[in-house]
C-alpha positions in Angstrom: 0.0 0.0 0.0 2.4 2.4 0.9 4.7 1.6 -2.6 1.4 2.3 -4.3 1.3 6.1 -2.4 5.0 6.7 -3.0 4.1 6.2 -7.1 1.4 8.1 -6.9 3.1 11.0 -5.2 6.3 10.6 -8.0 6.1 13.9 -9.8 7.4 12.2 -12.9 6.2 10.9 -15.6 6.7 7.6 -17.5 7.5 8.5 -20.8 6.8 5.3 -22.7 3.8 5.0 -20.9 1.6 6.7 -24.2 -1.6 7.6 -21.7 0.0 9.0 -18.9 2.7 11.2 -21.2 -0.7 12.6 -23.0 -2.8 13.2 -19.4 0.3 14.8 -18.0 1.0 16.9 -21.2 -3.1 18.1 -21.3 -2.6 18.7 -17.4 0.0 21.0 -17.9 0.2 24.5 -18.0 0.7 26.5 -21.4 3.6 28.7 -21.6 3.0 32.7 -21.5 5.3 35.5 -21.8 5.4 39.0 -21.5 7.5 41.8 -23.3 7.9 45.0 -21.6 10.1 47.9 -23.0 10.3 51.4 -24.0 7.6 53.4 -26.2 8.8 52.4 -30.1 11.0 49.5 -28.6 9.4 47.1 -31.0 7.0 45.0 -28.5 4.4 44.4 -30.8 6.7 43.5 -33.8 8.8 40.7 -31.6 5.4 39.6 -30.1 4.1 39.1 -33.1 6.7 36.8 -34.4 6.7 34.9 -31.4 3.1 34.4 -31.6 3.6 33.2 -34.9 6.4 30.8 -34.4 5.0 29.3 -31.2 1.4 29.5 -32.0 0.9 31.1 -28.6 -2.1 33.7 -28.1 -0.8 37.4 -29.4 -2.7 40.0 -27.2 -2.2 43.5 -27.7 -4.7 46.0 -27.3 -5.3 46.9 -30.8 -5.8 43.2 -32.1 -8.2 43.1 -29.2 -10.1 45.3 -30.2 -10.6 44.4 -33.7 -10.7 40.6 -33.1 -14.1 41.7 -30.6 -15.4 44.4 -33.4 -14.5 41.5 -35.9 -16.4 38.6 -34.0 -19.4 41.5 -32.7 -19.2 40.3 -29.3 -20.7 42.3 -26.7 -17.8 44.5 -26.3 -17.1 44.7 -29.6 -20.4 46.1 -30.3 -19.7 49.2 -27.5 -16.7 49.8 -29.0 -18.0 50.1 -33.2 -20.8 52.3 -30.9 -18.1 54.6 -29.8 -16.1 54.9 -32.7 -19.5 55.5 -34.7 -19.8 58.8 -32.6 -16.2 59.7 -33.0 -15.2 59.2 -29.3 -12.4 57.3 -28.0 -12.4 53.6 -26.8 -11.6 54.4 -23.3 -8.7 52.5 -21.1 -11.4 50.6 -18.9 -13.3 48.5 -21.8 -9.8 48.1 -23.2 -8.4 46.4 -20.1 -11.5 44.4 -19.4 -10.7 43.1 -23.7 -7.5 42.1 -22.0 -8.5 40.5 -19.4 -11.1 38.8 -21.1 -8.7 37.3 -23.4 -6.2 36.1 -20.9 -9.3 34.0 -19.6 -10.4 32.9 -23.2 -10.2 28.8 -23.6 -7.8 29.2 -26.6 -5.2 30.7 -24.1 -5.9 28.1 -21.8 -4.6 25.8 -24.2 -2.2 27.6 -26.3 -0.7 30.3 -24.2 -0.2 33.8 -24.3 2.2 36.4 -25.1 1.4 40.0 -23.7 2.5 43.5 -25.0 1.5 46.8 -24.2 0.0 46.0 -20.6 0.3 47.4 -18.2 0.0 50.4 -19.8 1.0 54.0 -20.0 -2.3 55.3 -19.4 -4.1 55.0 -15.9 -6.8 56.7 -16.7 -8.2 53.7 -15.0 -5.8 51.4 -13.4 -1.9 52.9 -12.0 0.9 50.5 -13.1 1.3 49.0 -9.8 -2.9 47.8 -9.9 -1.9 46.5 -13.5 1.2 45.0 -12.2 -1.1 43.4 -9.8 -3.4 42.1 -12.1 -0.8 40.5 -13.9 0.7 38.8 -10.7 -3.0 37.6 -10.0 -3.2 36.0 -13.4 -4.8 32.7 -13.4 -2.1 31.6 -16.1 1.3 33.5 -14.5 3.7 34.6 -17.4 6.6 32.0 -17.0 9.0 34.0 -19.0 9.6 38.1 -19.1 11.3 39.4 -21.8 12.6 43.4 -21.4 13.9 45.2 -24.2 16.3 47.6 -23.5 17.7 50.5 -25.9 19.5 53.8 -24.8 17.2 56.8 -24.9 18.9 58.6 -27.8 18.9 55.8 -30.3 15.3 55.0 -29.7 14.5 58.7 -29.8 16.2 58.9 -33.1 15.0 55.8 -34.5 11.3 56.6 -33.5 11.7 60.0 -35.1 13.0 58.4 -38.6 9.3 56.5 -38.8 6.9 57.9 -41.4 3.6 56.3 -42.6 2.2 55.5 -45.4 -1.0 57.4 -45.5 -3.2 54.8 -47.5 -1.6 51.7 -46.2 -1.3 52.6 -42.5 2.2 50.9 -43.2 5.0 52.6 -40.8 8.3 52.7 -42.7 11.7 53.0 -40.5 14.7 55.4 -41.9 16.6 53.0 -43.5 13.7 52.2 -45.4 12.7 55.3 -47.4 15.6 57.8 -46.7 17.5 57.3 -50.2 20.9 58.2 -48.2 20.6 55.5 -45.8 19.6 53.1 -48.3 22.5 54.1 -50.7 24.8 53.4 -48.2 22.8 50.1 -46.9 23.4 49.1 -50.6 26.8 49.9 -50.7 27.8 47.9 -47.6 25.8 45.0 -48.9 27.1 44.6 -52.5 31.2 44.7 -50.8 29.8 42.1 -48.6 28.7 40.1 -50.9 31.8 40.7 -53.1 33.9 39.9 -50.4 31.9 36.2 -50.0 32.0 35.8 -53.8 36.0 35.4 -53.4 36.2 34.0 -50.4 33.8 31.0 -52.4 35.8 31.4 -55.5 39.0 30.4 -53.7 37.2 27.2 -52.1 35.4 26.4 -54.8 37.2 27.1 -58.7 33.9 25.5 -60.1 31.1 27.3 -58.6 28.7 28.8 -60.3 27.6 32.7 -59.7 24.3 33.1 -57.5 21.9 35.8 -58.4 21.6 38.6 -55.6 18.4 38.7 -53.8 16.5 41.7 -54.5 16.1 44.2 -51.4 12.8 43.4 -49.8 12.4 47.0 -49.1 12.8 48.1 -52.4 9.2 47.8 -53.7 7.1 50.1 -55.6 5.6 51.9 -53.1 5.4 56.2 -53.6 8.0 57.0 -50.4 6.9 60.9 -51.1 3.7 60.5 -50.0 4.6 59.4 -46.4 4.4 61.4 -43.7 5.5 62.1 -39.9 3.2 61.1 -37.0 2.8 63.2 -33.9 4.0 60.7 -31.5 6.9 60.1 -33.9 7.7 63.8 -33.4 11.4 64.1 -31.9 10.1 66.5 -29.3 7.2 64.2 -28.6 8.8 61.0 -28.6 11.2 62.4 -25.7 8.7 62.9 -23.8 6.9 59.5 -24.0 10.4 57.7 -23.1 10.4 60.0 -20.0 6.9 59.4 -19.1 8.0 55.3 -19.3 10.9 56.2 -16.9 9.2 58.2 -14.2 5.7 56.2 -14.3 6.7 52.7 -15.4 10.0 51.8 -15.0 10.7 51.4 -11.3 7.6 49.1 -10.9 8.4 46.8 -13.6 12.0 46.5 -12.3 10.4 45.1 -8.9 8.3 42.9 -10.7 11.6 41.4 -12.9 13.5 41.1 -9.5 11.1 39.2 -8.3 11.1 36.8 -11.7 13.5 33.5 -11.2 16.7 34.8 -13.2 16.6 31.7 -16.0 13.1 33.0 -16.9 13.8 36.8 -17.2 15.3 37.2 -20.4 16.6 41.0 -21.8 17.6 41.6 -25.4 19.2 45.0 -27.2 16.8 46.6 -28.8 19.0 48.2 -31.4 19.0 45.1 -33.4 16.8 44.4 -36.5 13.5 41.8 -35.3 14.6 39.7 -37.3 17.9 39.4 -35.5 16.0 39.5 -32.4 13.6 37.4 -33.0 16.4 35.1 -33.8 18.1 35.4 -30.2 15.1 34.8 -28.8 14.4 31.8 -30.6 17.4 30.0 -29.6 16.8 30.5 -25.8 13.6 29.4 -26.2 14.7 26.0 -27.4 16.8 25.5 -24.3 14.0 25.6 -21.8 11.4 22.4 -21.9 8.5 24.4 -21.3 8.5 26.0 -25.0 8.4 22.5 -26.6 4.5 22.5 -25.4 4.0 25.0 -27.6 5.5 23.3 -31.2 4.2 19.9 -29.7 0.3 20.8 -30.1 -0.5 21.5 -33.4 -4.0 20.7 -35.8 -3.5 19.7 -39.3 -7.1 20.3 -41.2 -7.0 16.8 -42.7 -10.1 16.2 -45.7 -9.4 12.4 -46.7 -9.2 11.3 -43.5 -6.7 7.8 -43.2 -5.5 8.0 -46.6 -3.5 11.6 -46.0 -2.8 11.1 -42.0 -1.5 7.2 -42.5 1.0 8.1 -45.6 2.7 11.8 -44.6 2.6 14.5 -41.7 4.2 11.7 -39.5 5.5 13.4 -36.0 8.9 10.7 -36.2 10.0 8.7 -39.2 7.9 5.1 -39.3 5.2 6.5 -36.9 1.8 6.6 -38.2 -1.4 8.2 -37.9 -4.0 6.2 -35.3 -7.0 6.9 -34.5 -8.6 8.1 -30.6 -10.0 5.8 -28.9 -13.2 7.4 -29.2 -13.3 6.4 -33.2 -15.3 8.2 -35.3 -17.4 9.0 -32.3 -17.6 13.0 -31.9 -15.4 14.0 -28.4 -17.3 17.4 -27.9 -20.9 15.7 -28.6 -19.7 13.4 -25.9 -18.8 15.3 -23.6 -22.1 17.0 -23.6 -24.4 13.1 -23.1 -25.1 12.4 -26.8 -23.6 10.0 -28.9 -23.0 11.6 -32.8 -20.9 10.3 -35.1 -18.1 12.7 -36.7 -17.6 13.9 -40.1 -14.7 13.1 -42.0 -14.6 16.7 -43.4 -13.9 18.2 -39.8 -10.9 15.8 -38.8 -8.3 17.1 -37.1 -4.6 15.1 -36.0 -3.9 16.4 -32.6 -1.0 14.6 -30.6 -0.5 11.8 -33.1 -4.0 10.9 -32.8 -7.3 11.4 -35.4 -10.3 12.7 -34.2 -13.2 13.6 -36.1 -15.8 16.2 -35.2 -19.4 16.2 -36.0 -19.8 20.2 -36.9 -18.1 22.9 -37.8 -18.8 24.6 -34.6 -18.1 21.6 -32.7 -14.5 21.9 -34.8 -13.9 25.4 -33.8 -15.1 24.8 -30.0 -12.3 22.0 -30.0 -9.4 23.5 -32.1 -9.6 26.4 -29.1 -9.4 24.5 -26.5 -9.2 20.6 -26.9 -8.4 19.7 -23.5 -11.5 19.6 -21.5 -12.9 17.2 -24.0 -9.9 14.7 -23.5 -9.1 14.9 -19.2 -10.7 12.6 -17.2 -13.6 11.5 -16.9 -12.9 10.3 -19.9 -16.3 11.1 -22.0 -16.8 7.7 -22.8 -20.4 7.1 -24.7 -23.5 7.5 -22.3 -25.3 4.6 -20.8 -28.6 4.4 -22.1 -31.5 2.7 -19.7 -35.0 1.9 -20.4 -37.5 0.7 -17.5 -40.3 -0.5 -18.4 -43.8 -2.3 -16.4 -46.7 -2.4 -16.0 -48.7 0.8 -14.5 -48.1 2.0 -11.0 -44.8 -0.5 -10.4 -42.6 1.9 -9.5 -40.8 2.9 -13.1 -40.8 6.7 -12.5 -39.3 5.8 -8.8 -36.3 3.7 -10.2 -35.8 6.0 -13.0 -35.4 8.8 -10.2 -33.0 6.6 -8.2 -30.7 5.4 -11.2 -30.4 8.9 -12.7 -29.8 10.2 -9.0 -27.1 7.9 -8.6 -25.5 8.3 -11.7 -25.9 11.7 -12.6 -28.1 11.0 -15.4 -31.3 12.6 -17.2 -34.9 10.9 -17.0 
């Protein structure tokens, strides 16, 4: 008895045992990170990419607010009301988007990754209430990730941004100014040069690659773009000592109080796609971000013939199916036995299961866990009682769905 205790009380997991791996993987928590830094630090670009890579959650207060106006939930419908009448969204319906969101079943599952909160504002919350709400997450970010850039690069670098006008497309310095991009060019073609002969000597017979073209040289009018306010040297200043005098001391609390391994700062004078690079590779080195690769959903429309031949997650591994079958896991969960539709199959750790509905598809793509943990949903347990009049059969039926949670 008491060897039986000890196993149940060992906090690992037996990895060739296929059942527990999956329980403990659906048991455990997604991985969510937050990126604090400077006004024009590039927050929202790097949590973008992130989001992207990892397939966590990306949560920004913009996207919130289109993905409710989008979806014309109730929140969303306040805020098309207030835009409508040409007034401002204001910070407490924007924080309670946020919020909402970080409780959303599809964060749940995936994870999040948080810019732009807390916020400058406190119009309706100060920093150190937002600082609190974060601590009093029910999903705690597990990693923090502060960029940091001297005041007068980021000042210069924000004051170099113009915007297209049509677009809304925000173009950096060395984008549209033709004497940075001149010299850009310059730099580029001796580097290349200088890898052309450094090949040439290694190699006698290889053949000459084509340059890429410049992925910022595109056919887009660069006269018509014009200068923010908040891009505004003066005004930019300002906002970067508004971060310092409001912001900065609380946040450097709450990242001394963040376990060292998981508080990660990067320069934020490199490109995003150099940081987003850096951050990549320490993200590999801790276990906790191969959750978020591990889950993924392939849309599958001829169900064994596609999954058994490709997609395989190791070579000579195939495709099986749950063991619920064709049986649909959300329709069981909810008492009724319905049999899926090939057409709304989905693979989901190495396993096929088929869904009877699109919505029953969507409700399971955000959030497939509470449809898989214990209790299992196994198929209901039909019973029919049947008598003659007066013996009893409403009483029994009472008792037996009493008992086992059932519906008369």
């Amino acid at each position: 008895m008491a060897s039986q205790e000890e196993k149940q009380a060992q906090p690992f997991t037996d990895i060739f045992d296929e059942d527990e791996a999956e329980k403990s993987f659906l048991l455990s928590k997604p991985t969510c990170l937050i990126i604090f830094g400077k006004p024009g630090s590039g927050k929202k670009t790097l949590a973008r990419k992130l989001a992207q890579r990892w397939n966590f959650i990306f949560i920004e207060a913009l996207e919130v607010i289109q993905a409710n106006i989008h979806e014309e939930t109730e929140y969303g419908l306040k805020c098309q009301e207030l835009l409508f009448k040409g007034e401002s969204i204001s910070e407490e319906l924007v924080t309670e988007m946020i919020l909402q969101k970080l409780e959303s079943p599809e964060v749940a599952h995936f994870g999040y990754v948080l810019s732009g909160f807390p916020s400058l504002s406190e119009e309706y919350m100060t920093v150190s209430q937002q600082i609190e709400k974060i601590k009093n997450l029910k999903l705690e970010p597990d990693f923090l990730i502060n960029i940091k850039c001297p005041d007068f690069d980021l000042c210069q670098r924000i004051s170099g941004q113009r915007q297209h006008p049509d677009s809304g497309q925000v173009y950096q310095r060395s984008q549209w100014d033709p004497k940075v991009t001149e010299k850009q060019k310059k730099e580029k073609n001796q580097h290349e040069e200088e890898d052309k002969e450094e090949e040439q000597e290694e190699e006698e017979e290889g053949g000459e690659e084509e340059t890429p073209e410049d992925p910022h040289k595109k056919a887009e009018s660069f006269h018509q773009l014009v200068q923010r306010p908040e891009d505004i040297l003066e005004n930019a200043e300002k906002r970067v000592g508004t971060y310092k005098d409001i912001m900065l001391h609380p946040l450097e609390e709450l990242m001394a109080e963040q376990d060292c391994q998981y508080l990660i700062e990067v320069d934020g004078n490199q490109q995003p796609d150099n940081l987003f690079e850096c951050k990549k590779k320490a993200y590999v080195a801790s276990d906790k971000n191969y959750r978020c690769c591990y889950c993924c959903f392939n849309k599958q429309d001829e169900l064994f013939r596609v999954l058994s031949s490709y997609n395989l997650i190791a070579p000579r591994y195939r495709w099986r199916r749950s063991r619920w079958g064709q049986a649909c896991p959300v329709a069981l969960k909810e008492g009724d036995i319905v049999m899926g539709n090939p057409d709304f199959a989905v693979s989901f750790l190495g396993k096929m299961y088929i869904l009877s509905s699109p919505e029953a598809l969507k409700t399971f793509m955000l959030n497939p866990r509470p449809y898989l943990l214990p209790p299992m949903p196994l198929p209901p347990c039909k019973v029919l009682v049947f008598g003659p009049p007066f013996s009893g059969r409403t009483t029994i039926c009472n008792l037996i769905a009493h008992k086992y949670k059932g519906k008369v």
